[in-house]
C-alpha positions in Angstrom: 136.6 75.3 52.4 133.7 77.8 52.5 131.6 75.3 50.5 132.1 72.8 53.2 131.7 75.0 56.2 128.2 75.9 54.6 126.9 72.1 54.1 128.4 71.6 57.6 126.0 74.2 58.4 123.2 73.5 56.4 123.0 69.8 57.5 123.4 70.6 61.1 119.9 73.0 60.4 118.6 69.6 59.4 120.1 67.3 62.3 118.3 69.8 64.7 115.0 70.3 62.9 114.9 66.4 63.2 115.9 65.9 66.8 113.7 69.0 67.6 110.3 67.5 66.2 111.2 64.0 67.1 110.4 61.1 65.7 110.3 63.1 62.0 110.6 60.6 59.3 111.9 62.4 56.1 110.8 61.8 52.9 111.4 59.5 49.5 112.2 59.9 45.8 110.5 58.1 43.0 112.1 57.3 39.8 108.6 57.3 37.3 110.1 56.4 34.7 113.6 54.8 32.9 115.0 55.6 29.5 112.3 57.6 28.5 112.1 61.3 27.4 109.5 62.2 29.9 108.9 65.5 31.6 107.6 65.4 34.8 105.6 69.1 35.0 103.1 69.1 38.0 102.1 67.2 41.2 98.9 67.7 43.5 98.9 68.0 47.4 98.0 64.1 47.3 100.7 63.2 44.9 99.1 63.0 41.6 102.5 63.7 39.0 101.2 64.8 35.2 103.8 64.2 32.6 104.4 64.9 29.1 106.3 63.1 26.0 106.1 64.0 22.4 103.4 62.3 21.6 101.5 61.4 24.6 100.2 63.2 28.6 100.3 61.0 31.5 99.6 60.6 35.1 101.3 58.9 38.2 100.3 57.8 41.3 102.2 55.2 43.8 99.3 52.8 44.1 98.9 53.1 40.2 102.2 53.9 38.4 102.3 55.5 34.9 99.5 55.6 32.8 98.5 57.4 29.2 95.8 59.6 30.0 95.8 61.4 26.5 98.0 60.2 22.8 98.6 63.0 20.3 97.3 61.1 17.4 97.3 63.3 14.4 101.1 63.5 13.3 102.4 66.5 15.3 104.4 67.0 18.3 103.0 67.3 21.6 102.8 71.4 23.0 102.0 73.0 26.3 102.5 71.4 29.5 100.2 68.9 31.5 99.2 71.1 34.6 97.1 69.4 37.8 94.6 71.0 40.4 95.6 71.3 43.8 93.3 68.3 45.0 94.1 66.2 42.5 91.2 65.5 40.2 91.6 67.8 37.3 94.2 67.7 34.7 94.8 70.1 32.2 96.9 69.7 28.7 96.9 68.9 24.9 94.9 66.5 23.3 93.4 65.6 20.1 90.1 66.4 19.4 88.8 63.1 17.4 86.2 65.2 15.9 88.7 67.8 14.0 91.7 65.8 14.5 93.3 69.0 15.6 95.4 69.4 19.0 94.1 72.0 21.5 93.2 72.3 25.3 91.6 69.7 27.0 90.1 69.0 30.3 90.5 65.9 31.8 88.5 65.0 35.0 90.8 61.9 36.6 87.9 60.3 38.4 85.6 60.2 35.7 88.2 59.1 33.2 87.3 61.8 30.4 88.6 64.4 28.4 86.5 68.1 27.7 87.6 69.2 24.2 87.8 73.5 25.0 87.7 75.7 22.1 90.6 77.8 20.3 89.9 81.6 19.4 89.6 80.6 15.7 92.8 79.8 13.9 94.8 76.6 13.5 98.5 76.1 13.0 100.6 72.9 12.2 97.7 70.8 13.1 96.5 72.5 16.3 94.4 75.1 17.4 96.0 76.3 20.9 98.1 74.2 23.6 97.1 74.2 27.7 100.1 75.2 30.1 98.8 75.3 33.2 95.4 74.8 35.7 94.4 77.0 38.7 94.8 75.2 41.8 91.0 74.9 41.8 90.6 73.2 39.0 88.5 76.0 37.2 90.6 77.7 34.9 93.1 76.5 32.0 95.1 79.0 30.4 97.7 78.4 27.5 98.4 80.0 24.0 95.7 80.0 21.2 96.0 80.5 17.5 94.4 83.7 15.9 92.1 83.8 12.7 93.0 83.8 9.5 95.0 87.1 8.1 96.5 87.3 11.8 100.0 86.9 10.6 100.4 83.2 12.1 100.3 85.0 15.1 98.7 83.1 18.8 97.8 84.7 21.9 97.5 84.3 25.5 93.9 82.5 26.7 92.1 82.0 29.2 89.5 79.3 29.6 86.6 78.8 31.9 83.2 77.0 32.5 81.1 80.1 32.4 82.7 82.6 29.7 84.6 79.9 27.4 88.1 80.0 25.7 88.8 84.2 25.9 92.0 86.0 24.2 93.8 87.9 26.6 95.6 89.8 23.9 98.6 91.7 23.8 100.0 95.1 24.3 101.8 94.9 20.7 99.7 94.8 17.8 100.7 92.3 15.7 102.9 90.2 17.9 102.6 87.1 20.0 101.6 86.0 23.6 101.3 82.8 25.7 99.8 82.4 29.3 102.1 80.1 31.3 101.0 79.7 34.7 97.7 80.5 36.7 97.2 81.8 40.5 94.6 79.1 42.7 91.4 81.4 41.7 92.2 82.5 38.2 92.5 85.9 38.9 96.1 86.0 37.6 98.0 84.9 34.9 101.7 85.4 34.0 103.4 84.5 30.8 105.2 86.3 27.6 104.4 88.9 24.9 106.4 89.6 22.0 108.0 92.9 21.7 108.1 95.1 18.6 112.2 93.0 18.2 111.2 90.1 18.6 112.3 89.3 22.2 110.1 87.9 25.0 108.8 90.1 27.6 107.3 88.9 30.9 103.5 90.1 31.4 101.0 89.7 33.8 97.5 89.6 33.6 95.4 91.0 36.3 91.4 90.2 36.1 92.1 90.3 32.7 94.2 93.9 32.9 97.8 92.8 31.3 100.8 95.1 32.3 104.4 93.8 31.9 107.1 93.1 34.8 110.2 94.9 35.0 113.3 95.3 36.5 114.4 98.2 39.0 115.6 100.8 35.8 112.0 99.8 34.1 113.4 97.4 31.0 111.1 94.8 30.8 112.6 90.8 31.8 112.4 87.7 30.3 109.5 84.9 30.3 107.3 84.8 33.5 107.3 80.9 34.2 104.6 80.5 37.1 102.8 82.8 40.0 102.5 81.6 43.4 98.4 80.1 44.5 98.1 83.6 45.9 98.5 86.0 43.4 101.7 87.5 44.8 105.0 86.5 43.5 106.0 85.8 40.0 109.1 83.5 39.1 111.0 83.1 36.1 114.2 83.5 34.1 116.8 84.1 31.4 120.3 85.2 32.5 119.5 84.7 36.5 116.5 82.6 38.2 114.4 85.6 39.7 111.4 86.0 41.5 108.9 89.2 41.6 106.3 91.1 43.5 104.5 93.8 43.3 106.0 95.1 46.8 109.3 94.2 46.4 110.1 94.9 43.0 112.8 92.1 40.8 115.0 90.1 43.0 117.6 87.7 41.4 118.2 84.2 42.3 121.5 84.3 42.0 123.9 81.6 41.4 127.8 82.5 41.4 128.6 81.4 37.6 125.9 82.5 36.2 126.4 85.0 32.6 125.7 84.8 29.5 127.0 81.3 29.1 125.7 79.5 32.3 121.7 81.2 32.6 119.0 79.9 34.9 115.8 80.0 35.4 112.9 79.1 38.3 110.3 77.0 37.0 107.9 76.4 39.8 106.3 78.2 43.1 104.7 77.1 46.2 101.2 78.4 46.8 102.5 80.8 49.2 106.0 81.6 47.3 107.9 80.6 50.3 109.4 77.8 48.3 110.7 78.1 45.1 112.1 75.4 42.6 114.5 75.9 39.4 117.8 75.7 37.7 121.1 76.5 35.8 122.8 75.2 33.6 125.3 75.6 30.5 124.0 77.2 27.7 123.7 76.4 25.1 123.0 72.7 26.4 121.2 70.4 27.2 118.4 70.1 29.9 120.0 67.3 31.7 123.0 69.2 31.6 122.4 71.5 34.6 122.0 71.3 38.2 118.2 71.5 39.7 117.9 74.0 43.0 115.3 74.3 45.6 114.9 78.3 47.2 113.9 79.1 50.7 114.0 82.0 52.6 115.9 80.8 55.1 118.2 78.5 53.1 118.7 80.8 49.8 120.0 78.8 46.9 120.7 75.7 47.4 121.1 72.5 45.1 118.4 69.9 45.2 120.7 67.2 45.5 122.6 68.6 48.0 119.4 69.8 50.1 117.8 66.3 49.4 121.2 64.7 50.6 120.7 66.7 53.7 117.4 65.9 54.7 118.9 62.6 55.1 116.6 60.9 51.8 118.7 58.7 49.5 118.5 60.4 46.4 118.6 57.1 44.1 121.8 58.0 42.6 119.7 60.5 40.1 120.6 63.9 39.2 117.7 66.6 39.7 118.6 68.7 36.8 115.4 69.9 36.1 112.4 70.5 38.4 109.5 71.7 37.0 106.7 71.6 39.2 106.4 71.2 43.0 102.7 71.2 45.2 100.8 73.9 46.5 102.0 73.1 49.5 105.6 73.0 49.0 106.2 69.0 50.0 106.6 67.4 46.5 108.9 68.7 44.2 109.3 66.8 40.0 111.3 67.2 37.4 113.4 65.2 35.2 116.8 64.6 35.3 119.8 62.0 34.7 119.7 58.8 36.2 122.1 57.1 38.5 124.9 56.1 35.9 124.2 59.6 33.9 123.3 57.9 30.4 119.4 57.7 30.4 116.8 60.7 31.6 114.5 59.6 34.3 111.2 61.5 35.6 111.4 62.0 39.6 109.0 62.8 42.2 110.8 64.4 45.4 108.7 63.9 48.6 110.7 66.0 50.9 109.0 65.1 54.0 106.5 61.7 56.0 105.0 61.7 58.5 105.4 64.3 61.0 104.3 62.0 63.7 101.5 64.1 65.0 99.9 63.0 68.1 97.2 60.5 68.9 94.9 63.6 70.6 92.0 61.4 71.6 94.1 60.1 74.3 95.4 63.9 74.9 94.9 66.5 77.4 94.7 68.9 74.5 92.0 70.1 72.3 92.2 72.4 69.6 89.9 74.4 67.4 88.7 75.4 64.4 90.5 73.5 61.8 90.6 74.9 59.0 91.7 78.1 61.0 91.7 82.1 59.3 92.9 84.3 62.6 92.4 82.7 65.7 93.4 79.0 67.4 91.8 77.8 70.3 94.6 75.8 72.2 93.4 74.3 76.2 95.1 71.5 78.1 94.7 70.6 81.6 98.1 71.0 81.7 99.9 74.3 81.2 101.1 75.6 77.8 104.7 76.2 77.8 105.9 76.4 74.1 104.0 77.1 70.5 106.0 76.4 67.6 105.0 75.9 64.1 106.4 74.1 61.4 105.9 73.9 57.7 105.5 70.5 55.3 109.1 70.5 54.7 109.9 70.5 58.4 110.8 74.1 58.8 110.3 76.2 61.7 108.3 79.3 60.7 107.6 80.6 64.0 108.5 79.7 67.5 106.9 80.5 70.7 103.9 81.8 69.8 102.0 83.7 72.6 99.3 82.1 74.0 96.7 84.5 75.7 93.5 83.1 77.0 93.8 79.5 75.4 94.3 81.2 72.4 96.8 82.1 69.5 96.6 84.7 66.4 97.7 82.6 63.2 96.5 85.7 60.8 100.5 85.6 59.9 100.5 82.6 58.5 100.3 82.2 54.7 97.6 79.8 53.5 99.1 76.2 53.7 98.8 73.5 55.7 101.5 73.5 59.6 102.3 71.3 61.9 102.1 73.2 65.5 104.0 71.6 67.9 103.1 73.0 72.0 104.9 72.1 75.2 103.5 71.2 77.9 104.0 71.0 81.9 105.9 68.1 82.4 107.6 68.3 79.0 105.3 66.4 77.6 105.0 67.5 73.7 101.8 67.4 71.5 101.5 67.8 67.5 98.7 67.9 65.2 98.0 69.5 61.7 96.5 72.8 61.2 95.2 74.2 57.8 95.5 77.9 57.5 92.9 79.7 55.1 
């Protein structure tokens, strides 16, 4: 009955989020692929996907479908994880080098068509000399796990690569033992992954300009694998027994899920720039993949499962089962994964577009002018017409702040994470203006 109650709830949230922008058209799922084991890992703000098979990376788009950007020719398996830049035209992820026919990191720019072969830190191991996990959202730094030197124990570290300084090692705290680099902030400045510790287990660390330190709970024992930081820097996600996210601020909080233990575990997976949305899962373990139920994270919503929050948002979900999300945009919109598909025999790659258009307003014809845009600390709003009402909603359609004081035609936005809003103002008459705003 409580379960009820609460979707009653949550999709009357919905309901009146529609009604109250008007004219909202929600969003669309994608299936990118059938009956194929392809994982869906990243999207850009402009719907770029990047996914990954054994053997081969590709990339998505609606106007162009699936395409092989990349094959894994010599013999192994794929590693790593195809990662994409914010705007869209830089891929990271594994690739062949022809010339050594040995796997490593590799640039790929998606309007020229080509592939940058980036160099290991000196070893190879079963045919490959390091693996890419993930891009900054700028598109200047790749960062993955690269094999030591000969006489390192088969060890690999976490590395770092960039135009200017090259494929660096970012080490470990435990001599001896392994590291890997799984996500990257916007800039570069941080990177999040594992260590080894002197057992054997994985630790989560976090690198700092290069400084490495590890994360740990409130009694100081160091947690699981980092997954991914948020564009900013700030919050850290990842899992093991419980989904949980991190900051420096607030210390460990769990993403909880009410079955969770040692034989149902969970983890989050992926972050929006400014961590206000988080993506992940549980599942039965052991298990497989597909065997789990996907969940999207907001502040204001808490846990909740993708389908269920998809369902709600009024998009037909394609009859597939979001059992695994894996990456979602900077800006929190796109969410995919990979998951079952409608009759629960065959995996399928998705793309989640949680909202359309947000029917901003024709303003040319409008008694309202805004300015600047992009905007760091201060909107300029006038109308002939008096301002009644400021309210300002997110890419998913949520309300993040509501009447917003307007002094002297203008409004402080310095609040605001970096993202992109819709601000929606009231005006005498009740006639009601919207238009898009990018916050720095």
């Amino acid at each position: 009955m409580m379960k009820n109650i609460y979707q009653l709830k949550l999709q009357s949230v919905f309901i009146w989020m529609a009604a109250l922008l008007g004219g909202v058209t929600f969003g669309q799922v994608y299936e990118l692929s059938t009956n194929d084991l392809l994982y869906a890992s990243g999207v850009s703000d402009n719907g770029v996907v990047v996914l990954s098979s054994n053997a081969a990376n590709f990339m998505w788009t609606e106007s162009g479908g699936l395409t092989t950007i990349s094959t894994i020719s010599n013999g192994y398996d794929n590693a790593g994880n195809p990662a994409i830049s914010n705007d869209g035209t830089k891929i990271s992820g594994t690739v062949t080098n022809p010339d050594t026919n040995l796997n490593g990191m590799g640039l790929y720019d998606v309007v020229a068509g080509t592939w940058t072969y980036l160099d290991g830190i000196g070893g190879d191991m079963d045919g490959s000399t390091a693996s890419a996990w993930s891009i900054s959202g700028d598109g200047s730094t790749v960062v993955g796990l690269g094999w030591l030197p000969p006489g390192s124990g088969g060890n690999a570290h976490a590395v770092k690569w960039t135009q200017a300084d090259g494929t660096i090692d970012m080490g470990s705290t435990v001599a001896g033992s392994s590291s890997r680099a799984n996500s990257v902030n916007h800039d570069g400045s941080v990177i999040v992954g594992w260590q080894d510790a002197e057992n054997g287990s994985r630790e989560a660390a976090i690198w700092r300009n290069g400084v490495q330190s590890l994360i740990t709970d409130a009694d100081g024992n160091a947690v699981s694998e980092a997954g991914a930081v948020s564009g900013d820097g700030n919050w850290v996600i990842g899992g093991g027994m419980e989904a949980w996210r991190w900051s420096e601020s607030t210390g460990l909080q769990s993403i909880s899920h009410p079955d969770a233990g040692m034989w149902f575990t969970g983890a989050a997976t992926a972050i929006s720039a400014d961590g206000s949305v988080i993506v992940g899962y549980y599942r039965p373990w052991p298990g497989a993949p597909f065997g789990g139920e996907g969940f999207i994270w907001t502040e204001e919503t808490g846990r909740v499962e993708l389908n269920e929050y998809v369902s709600n948002l009024g998009i037909d979900d394609l009859g597939i089962t979001f059992a695994l999300p894996l990456g979602i945009s900077a800006d929190g919109t796109m969410i995919v994964g990979t998951g079952l598909n409608a009759t629960g025999d065959a995996s399928v790659a998705f793309l989640i577009k949680l909202s359309g258009d947000l029917n901003v307003s024709d303003l040319e014809s409008s008694s309202l002018t805004y300015y600047p845009n992009p905007v760091k600390d201060i909107l300029n709003i006038s109308s002939k017409k008096s301002i009644q009402n400021v309210s300002v909603y997110n890419m998913a359609g949520q309300q993040v702040s509501n009447n917003l004081e307007v002094s002297g035609n203008q409004v402080n936005v310095s609040s605001l994470p970096s993202g992109v809003y819709v601000f929606r103002v009231k005006l005498e008459g009740n006639q009601v203006e919207t238009f898009k705003i990018v916050k720095k």
